[in-house]
C-alpha positions in Angstrom: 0.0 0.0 0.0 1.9 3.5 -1.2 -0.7 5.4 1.3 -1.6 7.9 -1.5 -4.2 10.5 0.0 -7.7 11.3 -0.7 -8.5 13.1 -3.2 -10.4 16.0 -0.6 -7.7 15.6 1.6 -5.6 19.0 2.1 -2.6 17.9 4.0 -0.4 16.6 1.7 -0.7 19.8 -0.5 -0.7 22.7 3.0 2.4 20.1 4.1 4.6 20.8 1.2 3.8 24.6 1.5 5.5 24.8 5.1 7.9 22.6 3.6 8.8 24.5 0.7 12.4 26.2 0.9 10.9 29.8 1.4 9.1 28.6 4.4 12.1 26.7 5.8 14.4 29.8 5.6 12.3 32.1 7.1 12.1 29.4 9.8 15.7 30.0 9.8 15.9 33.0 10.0 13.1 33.6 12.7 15.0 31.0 15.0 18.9 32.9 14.6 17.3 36.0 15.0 15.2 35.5 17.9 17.9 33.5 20.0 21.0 35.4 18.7 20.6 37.9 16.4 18.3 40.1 18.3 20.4 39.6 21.7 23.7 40.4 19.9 22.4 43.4 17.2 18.7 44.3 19.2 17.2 47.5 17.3 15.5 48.5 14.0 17.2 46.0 11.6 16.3 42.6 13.9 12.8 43.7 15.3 11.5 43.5 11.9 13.0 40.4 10.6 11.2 38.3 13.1 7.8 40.5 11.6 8.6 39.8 7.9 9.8 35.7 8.9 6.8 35.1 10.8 4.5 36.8 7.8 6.2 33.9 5.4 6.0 31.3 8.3 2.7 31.9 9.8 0.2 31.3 7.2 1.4 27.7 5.9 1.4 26.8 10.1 -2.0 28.0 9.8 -3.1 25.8 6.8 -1.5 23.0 8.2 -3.3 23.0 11.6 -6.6 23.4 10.1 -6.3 20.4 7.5 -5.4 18.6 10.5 -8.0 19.2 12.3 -10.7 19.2 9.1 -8.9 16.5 6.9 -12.0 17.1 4.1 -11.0 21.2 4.2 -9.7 21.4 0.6 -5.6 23.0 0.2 -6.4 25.8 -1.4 -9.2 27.5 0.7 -7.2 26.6 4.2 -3.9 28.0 2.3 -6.7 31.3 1.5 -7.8 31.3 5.3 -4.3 30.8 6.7 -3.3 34.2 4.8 -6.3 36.2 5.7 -6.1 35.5 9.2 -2.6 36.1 9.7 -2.6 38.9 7.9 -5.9 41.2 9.4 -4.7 39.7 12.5 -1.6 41.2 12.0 -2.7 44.4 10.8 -5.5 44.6 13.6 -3.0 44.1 16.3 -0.4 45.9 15.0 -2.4 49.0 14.6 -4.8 48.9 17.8 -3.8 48.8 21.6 -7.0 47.0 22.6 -6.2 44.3 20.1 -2.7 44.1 21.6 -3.7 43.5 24.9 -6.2 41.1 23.7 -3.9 39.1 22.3 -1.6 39.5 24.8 -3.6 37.6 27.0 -4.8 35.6 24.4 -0.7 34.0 23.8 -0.6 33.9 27.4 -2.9 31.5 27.8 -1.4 29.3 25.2 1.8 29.6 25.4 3.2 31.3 28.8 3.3 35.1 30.0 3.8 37.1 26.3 3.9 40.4 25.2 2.3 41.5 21.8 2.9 45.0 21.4 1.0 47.5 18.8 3.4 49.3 16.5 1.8 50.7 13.0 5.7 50.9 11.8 5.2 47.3 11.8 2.2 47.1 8.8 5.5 48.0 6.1 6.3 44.1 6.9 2.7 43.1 5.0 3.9 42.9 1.5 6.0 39.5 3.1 2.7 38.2 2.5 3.3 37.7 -0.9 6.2 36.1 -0.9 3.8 33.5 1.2 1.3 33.1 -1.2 4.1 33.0 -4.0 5.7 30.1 -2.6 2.0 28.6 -1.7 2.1 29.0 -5.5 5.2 26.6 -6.1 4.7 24.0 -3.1 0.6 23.3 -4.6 1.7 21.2 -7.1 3.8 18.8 -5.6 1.8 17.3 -2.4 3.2 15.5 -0.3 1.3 12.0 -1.1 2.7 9.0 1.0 1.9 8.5 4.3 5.2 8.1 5.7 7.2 11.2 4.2 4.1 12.7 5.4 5.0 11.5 9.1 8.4 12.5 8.9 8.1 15.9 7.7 5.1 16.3 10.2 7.6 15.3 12.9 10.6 17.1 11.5 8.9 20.5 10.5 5.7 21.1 12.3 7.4 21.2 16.1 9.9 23.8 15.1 7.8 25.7 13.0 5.2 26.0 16.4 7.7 26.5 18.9 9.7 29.5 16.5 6.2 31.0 16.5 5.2 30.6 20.2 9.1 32.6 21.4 8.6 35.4 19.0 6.0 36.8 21.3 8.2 37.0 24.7 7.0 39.1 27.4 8.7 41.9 29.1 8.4 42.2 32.2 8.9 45.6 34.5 12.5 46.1 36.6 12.9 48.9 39.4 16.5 50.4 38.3 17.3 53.9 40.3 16.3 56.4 42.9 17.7 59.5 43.5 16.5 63.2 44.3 15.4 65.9 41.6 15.2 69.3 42.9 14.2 68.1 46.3 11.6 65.6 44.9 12.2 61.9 44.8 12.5 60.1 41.7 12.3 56.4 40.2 13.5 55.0 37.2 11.3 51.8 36.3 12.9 50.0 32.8 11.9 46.7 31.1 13.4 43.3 30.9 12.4 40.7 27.7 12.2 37.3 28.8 14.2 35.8 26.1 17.0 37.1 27.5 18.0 39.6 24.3 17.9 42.8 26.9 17.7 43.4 30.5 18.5 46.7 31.5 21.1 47.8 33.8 21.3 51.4 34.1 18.8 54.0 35.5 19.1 55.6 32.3 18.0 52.6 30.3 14.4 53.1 31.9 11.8 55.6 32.0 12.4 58.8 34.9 9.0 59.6 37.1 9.0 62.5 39.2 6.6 62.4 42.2 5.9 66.6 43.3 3.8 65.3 46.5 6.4 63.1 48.5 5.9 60.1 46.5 2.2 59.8 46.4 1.2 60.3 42.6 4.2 60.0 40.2 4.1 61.8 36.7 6.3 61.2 33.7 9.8 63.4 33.6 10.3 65.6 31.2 12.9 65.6 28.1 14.7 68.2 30.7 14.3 66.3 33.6 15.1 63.3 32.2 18.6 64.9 30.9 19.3 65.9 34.2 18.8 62.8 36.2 20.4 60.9 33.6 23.5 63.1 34.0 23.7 62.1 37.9 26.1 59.9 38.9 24.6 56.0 39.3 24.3 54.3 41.5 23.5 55.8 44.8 23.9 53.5 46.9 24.2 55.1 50.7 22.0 58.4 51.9 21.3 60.2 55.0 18.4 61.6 56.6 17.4 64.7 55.9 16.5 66.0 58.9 19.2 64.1 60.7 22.6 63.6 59.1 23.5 60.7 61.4 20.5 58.3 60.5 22.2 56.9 57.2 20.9 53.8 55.2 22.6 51.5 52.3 21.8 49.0 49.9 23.9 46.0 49.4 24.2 44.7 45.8 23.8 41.2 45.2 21.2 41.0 47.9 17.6 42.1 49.2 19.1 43.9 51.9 19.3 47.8 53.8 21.4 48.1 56.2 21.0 51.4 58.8 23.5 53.4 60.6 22.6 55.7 63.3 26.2 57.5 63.9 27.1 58.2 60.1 27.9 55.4 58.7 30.6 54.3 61.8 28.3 51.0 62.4 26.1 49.2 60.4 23.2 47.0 61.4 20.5 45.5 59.5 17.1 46.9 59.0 15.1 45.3 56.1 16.2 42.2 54.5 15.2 38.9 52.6 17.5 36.3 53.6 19.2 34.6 50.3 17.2 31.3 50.0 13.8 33.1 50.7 15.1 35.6 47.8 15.6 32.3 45.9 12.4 31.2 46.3 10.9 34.5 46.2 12.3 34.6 42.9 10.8 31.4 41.3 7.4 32.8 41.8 8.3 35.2 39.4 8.1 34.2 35.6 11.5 33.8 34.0 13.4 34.8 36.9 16.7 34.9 35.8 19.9 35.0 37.9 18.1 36.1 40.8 21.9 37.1 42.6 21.6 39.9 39.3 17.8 40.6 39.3 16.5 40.8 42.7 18.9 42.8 44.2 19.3 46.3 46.3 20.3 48.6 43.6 19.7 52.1 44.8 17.8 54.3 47.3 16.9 58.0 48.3 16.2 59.4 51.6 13.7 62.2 51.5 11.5 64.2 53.7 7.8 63.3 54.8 5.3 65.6 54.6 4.0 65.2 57.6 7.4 65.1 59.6 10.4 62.3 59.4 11.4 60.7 56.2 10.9 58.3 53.7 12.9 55.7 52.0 13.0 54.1 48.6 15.0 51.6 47.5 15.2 50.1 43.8 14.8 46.3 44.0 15.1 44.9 40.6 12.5 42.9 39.2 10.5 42.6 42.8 10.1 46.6 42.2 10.7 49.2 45.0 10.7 49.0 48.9 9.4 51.9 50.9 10.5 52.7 54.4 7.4 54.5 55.5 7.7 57.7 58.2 6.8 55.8 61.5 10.1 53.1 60.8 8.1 50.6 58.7 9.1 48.7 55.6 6.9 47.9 53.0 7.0 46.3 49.3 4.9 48.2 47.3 5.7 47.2 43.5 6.3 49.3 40.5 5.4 53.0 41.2 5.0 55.8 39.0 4.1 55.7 35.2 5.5 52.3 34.3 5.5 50.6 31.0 3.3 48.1 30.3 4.0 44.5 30.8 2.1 41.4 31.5 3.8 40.5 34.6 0.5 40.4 37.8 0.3 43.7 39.5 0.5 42.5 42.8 3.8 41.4 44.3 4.3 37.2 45.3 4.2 36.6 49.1 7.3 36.6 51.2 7.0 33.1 51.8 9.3 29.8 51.2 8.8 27.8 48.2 5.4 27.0 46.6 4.5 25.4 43.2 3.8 28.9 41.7 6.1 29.7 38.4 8.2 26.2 39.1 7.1 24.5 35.9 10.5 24.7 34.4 12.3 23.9 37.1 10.5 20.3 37.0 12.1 20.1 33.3 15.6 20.8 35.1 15.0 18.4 38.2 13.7 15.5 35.5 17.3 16.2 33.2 19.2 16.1 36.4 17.6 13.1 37.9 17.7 11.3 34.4 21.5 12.6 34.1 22.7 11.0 37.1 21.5 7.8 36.3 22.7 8.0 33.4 26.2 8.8 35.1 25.9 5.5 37.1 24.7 3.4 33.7 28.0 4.3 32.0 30.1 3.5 34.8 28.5 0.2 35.4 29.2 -0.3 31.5 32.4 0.8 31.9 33.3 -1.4 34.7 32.1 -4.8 32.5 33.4 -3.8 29.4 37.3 -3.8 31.7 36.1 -7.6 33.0 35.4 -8.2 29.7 39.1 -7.5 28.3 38.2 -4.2 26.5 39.8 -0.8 26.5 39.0 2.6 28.3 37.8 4.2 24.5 34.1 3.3 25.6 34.1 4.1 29.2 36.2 7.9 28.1 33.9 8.4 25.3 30.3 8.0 27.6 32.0 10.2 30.3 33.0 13.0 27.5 29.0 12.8 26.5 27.4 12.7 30.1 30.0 15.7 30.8 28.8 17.4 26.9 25.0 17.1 28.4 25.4 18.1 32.0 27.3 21.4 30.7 24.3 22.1 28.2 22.0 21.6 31.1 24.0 24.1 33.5 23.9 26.8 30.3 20.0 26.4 30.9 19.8 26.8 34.7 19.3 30.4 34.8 15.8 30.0 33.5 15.7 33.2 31.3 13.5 31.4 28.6 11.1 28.7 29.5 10.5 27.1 26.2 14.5 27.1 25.6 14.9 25.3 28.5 12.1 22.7 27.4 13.7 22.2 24.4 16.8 22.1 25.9 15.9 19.2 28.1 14.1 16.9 25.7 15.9 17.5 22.5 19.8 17.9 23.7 20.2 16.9 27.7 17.9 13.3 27.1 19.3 12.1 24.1 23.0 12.7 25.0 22.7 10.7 28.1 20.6 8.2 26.7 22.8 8.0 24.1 26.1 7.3 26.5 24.2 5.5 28.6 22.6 3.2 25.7 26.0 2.5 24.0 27.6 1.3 27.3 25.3 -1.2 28.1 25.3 -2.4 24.3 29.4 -3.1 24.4 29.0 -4.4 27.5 26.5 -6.7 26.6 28.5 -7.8 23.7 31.6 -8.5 25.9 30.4 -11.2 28.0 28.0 -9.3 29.8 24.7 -11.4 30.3 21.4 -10.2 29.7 20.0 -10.2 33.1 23.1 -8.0 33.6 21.7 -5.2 31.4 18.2 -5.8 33.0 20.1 -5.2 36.2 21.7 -2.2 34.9 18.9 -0.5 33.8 17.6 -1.6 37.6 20.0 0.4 38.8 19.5 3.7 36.2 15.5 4.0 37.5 17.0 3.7 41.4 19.7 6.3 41.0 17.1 8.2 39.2 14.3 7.8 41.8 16.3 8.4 44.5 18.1 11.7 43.0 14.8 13.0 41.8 13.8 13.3 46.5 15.9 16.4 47.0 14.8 17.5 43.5 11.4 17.4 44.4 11.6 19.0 47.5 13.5 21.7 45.8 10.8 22.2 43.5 8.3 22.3 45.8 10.3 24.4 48.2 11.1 22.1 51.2 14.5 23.2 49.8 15.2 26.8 49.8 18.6 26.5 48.4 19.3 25.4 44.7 23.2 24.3 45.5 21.7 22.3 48.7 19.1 20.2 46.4 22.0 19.8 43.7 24.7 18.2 46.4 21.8 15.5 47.8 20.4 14.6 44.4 24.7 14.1 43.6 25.0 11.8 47.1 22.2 9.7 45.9 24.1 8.1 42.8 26.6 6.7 45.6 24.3 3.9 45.8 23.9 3.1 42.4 27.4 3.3 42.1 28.4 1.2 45.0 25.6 -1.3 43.2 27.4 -0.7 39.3 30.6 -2.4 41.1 28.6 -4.9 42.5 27.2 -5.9 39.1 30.4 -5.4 37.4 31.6 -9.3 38.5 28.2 -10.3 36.9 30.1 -9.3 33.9 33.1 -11.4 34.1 33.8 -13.8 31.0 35.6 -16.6 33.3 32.1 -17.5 34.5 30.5 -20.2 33.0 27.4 -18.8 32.7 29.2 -15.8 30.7 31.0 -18.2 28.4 29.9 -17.7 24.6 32.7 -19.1 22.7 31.5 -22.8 23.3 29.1 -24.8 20.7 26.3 -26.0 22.5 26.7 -29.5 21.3 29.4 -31.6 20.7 32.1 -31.5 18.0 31.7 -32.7 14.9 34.8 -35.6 14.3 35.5 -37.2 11.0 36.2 -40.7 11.0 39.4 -41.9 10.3 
């Protein structure tokens, strides 16, 4: 049976138009750009390629879904509806702010906390529209007819093609970067952060300047003036005194949530807000894409400045958990973003000050599972190291699995910071898994062919699912935040492969040729003699 389709059936014809070399570059393209380009060149240039690479992309994705879904639909009207609707969608969004909230929260909800923002400068990337329809043009008259090219190219194509489309719409989130004084008038400088990691801003003057003229109770934007002037202060300002009296001082200290206060200028120190590092930890992961949270949720400025009603006031810039304000009667108080601040999908309420919690943690299951699965893996090769030395080979195999479990474990540290969740997803499944399967497979397969019996390997694999079980415990409590401290989770879930390797020497004499049940080299009958 060649599986040749139905005649109504409008896959094979929408499958070779996302197949088509057009649609395959701009995939191309809209990958390197989003995960390298924009970080490395970000501005006019790069924001618009992912526009004109998604126009190409987009509209075959469409087509394919809905054939999918409607096998019957005929090519040509879902390839009509895939253009339509990418395109006024595109337009609509592009040109109205209601429609870009709307589908805001619209990608949210299908694909994590997203940003679409509405920019008419945008609508010049239409005409990439018909470069879709031209090569919808080309790819129409050679369908992809047998079932399993089909499979593959549904397998091959389709997952890219959604998950390049899902990370060009990454959110932005809001990030609390200065405070200093204006004319006798505190000031805050609140920036933005994309969660793809291409920008996060560092410097008071990367953000946008709000001015408060009633002791920080209503905040207006700053001026072009203004703005010049505080951006011409010297950052960051990190230490200030009361006004009123000169020996109450306070100061930040960077790499931490933490003020410390000094009530003979600055001689002694003591502390007077803080959140102690693995709360901040876990403070942190109830944020979406959190990030380094040593870099992100940290003290980075303050101001001291006089209350209206007597005393002072204190803010203090906190990164991404937004400003804390000392308040006139001593206390402290998170109180978010302030001010005029951009928009950004992030909730407007802060998380709780509270240890762990399944909130925002998703991902950091996908890291526990490639952890717990690359540990076992760890153990797996050195038990198939260990036979494959009873069994008279060399130290090739047993170098060659360590160089890979080391390859994948160094992938999966470049992915701990979190910064994109979908990366990190793919990360796991598609580079961290098949590396240590991969060493771990090809051990036990020499090993098996060097005198290693096959209840060995079932033993062996015994052992993998242990060390795997027992690494994932800490893991889990990490996740769940029994375990504050991401180093603390990491050591335990490393102490629980001694077992499994304490076991792999165990089941390495199971592996020794001299035994008799390990002989292979003897017929299992007698000889054969000639006569004389």
């Amino acid at each position: 049976m060649t599986g040749t389709g139905k005649a109504r059936d409008g896959a094979p014809t929408t499958l070779a138009w996302l197949c088509h070399p057009t649609t395959l570059l701009a995939l191309v393209l809209l990958v390197l750009n989003d995960r390298l380009w924009k970080a490395a060149y970000p501005g006019l240039v790069t924001g618009k390629l992912s526009d004109l690479a998604g126009l190409v992309l987009a509209p075959p994705l469409v087509a394919v879904l809905l054939t999918l879904l409607a096998p019957r639909l005929p090519a040509r009207r879902a390839a009509l509806v895939g253009l339509v609707a990418v395109g006024a969608g595109f337009a609509v969004v592009k040109s109205s702010g209601y429609a870009a909230e709307l589908a805001s929260s619209a990608w949210t909800a299908l694909a994590g906390p997203s940003l679409v923002r509405a920019d008419r400068t945008d609508l010049f990337t239409l005409p990439a529209l018909g470069l879709a329809w031209w090569s919808w043009t080309r790819a129409r008259r050679r369908p992809v007819r047998h079932r399993t090219a089909r499979l593959v190219r549904l397998l091959v194509v389709l997952p890219p093609a959604v998950l390049a489309v899902a990370a060009t719409s990454a959110a932005w989130f809001p990030y609390a970067l200065g405070t200093t004084m204006l004319d006798g008038r505190p000031a805050i400088s609140v920036g933005e952060g994309s969660e793809d990691a291409s920008f996060w801003p560092d410097d008071p003057a990367d953000g946008q300047w709000a001015v408060s003229n009633d002791g920080a109770v209503t905040w207006r934007n700053a001026t072009v003036d203004e703005t010049g002037r505080l951006n011409s202060q010297d950052s960051p300002r990190q230490r200030a005194c009361a006004p009123e009296d000169p020996r109450r001082c306070y100061r930040v200290i960077p790499g931490h949530l933490r003020v410390e206060q000094s009530d003979d200028a600055g001689v002694t120190w003591q502390v007077a807000w803080e959140v102690p590092d693995p709360r901040r930890d876990a403070l942190a992961q109830r944020y979406p894409a959190p990030g380094d949270a040593r870099r992100h949720f940290s003290s980075r400025e303050l101001v001291v400045y006089p209350h209206l009603g007597g005393g002072h006031e204190v803010l203090v810039a906190n990164g991404r958990d937004g400003f804390l304000r000392r308040l006139s009667d001593g206390g402290w108080r998170r109180v978010g973003f302030l001010g005029e601040q951009p928009s950004a999908t992030g909730p407007p309420e802060l998380p709780p000050l509270r240890d762990g919690g399944r909130v925002q943690r998703g991902v950091d299951v996908w890291l526990a599972f490639g952890l717990a699965l690359l540990l076992g893996c760890v153990v797996t090769v050195f038990a198939g190291h260990l036979a494959i030395r009873r069994g008279g080979g060399g130290r090739g195999w047993g170098i060659a699995g360590a160089v890979t479990i080391v390859l994948a474990g160094l992938v999966l540290d470049a992915s701990w910071p979190r910064v994109d969740a979908t990366s990190v997803v793919v990360t796991v499944l598609f580079l961290v898994v098949p590396l240590g399967a991969l060493a771990a497979g090809a051990l036990l397969l020499v090993a098996w062919l060097n005198f290693a019996p096959g209840h060995w390997v079932g033993l062996a694999v015994g052992d993998l699912l242990l060390t795997v079980i027992l690494a994932s415990l800490p893991l889990a409590g990490w996740v769940n935040g029994t375990l504050g401290q991401t180093w603390v989770a990491v050591a335990l879930a490393g102490l629980a492969t001694v077992p499994g390797l304490l076991l792999a020497v165990r089941l390495a004499r199971l592996a020794d040729p001299a035994r008799e049940e390990n002989r292979r080299d003897s017929p299992p009958y007698p000889p054969y003699r000639v006569a004389p």
